[in-house]
C-alpha positions in Angstrom: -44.5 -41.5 -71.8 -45.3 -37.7 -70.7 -41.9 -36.4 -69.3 -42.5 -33.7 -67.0 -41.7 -30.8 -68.7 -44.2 -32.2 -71.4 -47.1 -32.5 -68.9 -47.5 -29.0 -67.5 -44.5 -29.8 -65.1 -41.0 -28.2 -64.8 -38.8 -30.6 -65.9 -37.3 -32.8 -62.9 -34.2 -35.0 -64.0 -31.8 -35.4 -61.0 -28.6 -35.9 -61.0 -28.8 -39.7 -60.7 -30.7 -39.7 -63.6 -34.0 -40.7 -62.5 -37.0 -39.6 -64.8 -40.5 -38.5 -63.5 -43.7 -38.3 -65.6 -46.9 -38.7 -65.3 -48.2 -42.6 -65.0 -49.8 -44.1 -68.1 -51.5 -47.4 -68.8 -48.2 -49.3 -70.4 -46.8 -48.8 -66.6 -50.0 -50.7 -65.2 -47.4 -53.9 -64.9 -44.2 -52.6 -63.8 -46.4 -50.2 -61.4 -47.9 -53.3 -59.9 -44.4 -54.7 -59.1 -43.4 -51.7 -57.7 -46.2 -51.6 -55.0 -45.9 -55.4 -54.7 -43.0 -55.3 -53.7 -42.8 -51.9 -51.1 -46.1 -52.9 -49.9 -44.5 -56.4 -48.7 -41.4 -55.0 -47.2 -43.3 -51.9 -45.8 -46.2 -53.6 -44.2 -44.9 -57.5 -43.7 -44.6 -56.8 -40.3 -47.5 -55.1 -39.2 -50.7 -56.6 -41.6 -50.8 -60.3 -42.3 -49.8 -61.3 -45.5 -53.6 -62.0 -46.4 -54.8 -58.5 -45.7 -51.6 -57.7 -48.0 -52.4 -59.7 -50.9 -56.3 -58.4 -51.1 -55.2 -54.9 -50.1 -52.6 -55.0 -53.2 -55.5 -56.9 -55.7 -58.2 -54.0 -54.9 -55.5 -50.9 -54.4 -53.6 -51.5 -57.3 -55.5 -53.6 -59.7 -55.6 -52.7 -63.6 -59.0 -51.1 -63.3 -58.2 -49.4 -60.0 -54.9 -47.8 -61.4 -56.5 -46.4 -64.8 -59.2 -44.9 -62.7 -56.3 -43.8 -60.7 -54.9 -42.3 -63.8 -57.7 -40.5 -65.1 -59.0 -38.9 -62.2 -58.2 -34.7 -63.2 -58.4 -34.1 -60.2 -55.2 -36.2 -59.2 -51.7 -36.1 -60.3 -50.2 -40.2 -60.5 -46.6 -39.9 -61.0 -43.9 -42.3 -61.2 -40.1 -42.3 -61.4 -37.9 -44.4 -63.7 -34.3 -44.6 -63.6 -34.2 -43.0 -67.4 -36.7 -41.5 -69.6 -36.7 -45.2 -71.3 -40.6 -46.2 -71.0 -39.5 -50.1 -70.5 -36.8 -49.4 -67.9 -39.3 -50.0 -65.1 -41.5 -48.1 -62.5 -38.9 -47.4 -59.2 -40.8 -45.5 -57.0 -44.6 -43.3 -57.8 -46.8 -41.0 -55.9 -50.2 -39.2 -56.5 -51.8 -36.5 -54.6 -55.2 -34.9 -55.1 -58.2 -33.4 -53.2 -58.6 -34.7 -49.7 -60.5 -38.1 -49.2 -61.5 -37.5 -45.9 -62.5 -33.7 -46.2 -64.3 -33.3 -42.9 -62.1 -31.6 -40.4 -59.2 -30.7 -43.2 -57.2 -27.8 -42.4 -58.6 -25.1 -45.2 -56.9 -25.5 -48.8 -55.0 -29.0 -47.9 -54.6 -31.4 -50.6 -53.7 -35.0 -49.5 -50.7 -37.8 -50.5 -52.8 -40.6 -51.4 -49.5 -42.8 -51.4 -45.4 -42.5 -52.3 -43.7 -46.1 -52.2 -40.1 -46.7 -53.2 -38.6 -50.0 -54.4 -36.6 -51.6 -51.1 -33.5 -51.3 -53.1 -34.2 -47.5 -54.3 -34.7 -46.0 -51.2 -32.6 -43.6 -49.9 -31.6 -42.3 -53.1 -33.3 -39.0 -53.0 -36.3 -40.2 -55.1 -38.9 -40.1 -52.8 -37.7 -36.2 -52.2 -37.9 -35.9 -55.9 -41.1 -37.3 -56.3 -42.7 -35.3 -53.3 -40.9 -32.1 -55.1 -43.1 -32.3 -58.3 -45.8 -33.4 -56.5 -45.3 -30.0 -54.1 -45.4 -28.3 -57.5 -48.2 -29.4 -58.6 -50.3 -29.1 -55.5 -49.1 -25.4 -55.1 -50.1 -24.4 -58.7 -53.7 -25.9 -58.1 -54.3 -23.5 -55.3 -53.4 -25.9 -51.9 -51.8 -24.4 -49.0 -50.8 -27.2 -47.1 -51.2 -31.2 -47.6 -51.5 -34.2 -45.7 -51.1 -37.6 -45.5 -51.6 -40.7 -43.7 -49.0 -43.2 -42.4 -49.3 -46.3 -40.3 -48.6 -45.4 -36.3 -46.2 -48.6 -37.0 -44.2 -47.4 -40.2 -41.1 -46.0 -38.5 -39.4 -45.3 -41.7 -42.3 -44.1 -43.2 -42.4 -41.5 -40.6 -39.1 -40.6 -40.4 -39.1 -39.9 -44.2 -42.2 -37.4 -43.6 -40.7 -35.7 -40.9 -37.4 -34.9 -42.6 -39.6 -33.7 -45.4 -41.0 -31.1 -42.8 -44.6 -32.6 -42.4 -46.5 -32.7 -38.7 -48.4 -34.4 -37.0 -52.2 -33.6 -36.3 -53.5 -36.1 -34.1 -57.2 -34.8 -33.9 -57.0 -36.1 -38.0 -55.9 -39.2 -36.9 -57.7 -42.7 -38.5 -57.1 -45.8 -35.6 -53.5 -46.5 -36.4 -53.2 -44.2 -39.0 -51.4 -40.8 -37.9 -52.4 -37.9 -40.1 -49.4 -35.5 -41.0 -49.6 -32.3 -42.7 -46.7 -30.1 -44.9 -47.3 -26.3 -45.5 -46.3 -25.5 -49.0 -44.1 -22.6 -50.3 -45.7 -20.4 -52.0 -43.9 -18.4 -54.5 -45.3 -14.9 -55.1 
């Protein structure tokens, strides 16, 4: 495992003790239960548990994730309650270029997905994850990001808000809202 500090990152233990690094294949299974699992209580009462189950099977197959992984231009992290590679995947992010460049406010990168285990959220480690993520983003030259969320996800909207992203409604995918966070930059 590539702690953060190891990986071109400033070093991001919190105070709870939860780990960030970058994701690597040996997290491929605990990775998968993690999205199992948030996608379910997430989504269960907006898609139908069909659309879930392929969703879940394409999005975060084996194959899928090491793609995910190796993309350069990406950054795939996940958080762990310790640095101890077999203590489990609790939450993970990655951000990147934007997928849908047309229209993008100059210099925005894009959240490409940050899901927490049910039973880890509101523990500060979506904040944490988004706070390396921020990092990372701002040392690759982006201004600003964005990121999608479901119309229906009022959690998931809540978080992004308190985070200090808006909404641009132009960006907007049929129920997906587009939301987009200015960086700090540090000169």
């Amino acid at each position: 495992m590539q702690p953060c500090h190891s990986a071109g990152m400033s070093p991001a233990s919190h105070e709870n003790g939860y780990w960030i690094s970058l994701a690597q294949p040996d997290d491929i299974p605990s990775l998968q239960e993690a999205a199992s699992v948030s996608w379910r209580a997430t989504y269960q009462a907006i898609f139908d548990p069909e659309f879930i189950e392929r969703f879940l099977a394409q999005a975060y197959s084996a194959a899928s994730l090491e793609r995910a992984f190796q993309d350069a231009r990406t950054h795939f992290l996940v958080a762990r309650i310790n640095a101890d590679p077999e203590a489990g995947v609790l939450a993970f992010c990655q951000v990147g270029p934007p997928s849908h460049p047309d229209g993008a406010p100059p210099a925005c990168g894009e959240l490409y997905r940050l899901y927490v285990r049910p039973a880890y959220q509101r523990r500060g480690i979506g904040r944490q994850l988004l706070g390396v993520a921020e990092d990372w983003l701002a040392g690759q030259g982006y201004l600003r990001y964005g990121c999608y969320v479901h119309a229906r996800n009022d959690r998931g909207k809540a978080f992004y808000w308190q985070m200090g992203f808006n909404r641009r409604p132009l960006r907007d995918l049929e129920d997906e809202w587009y939301l987009v966070k200015e960086l700090v930059t540090h000169t």
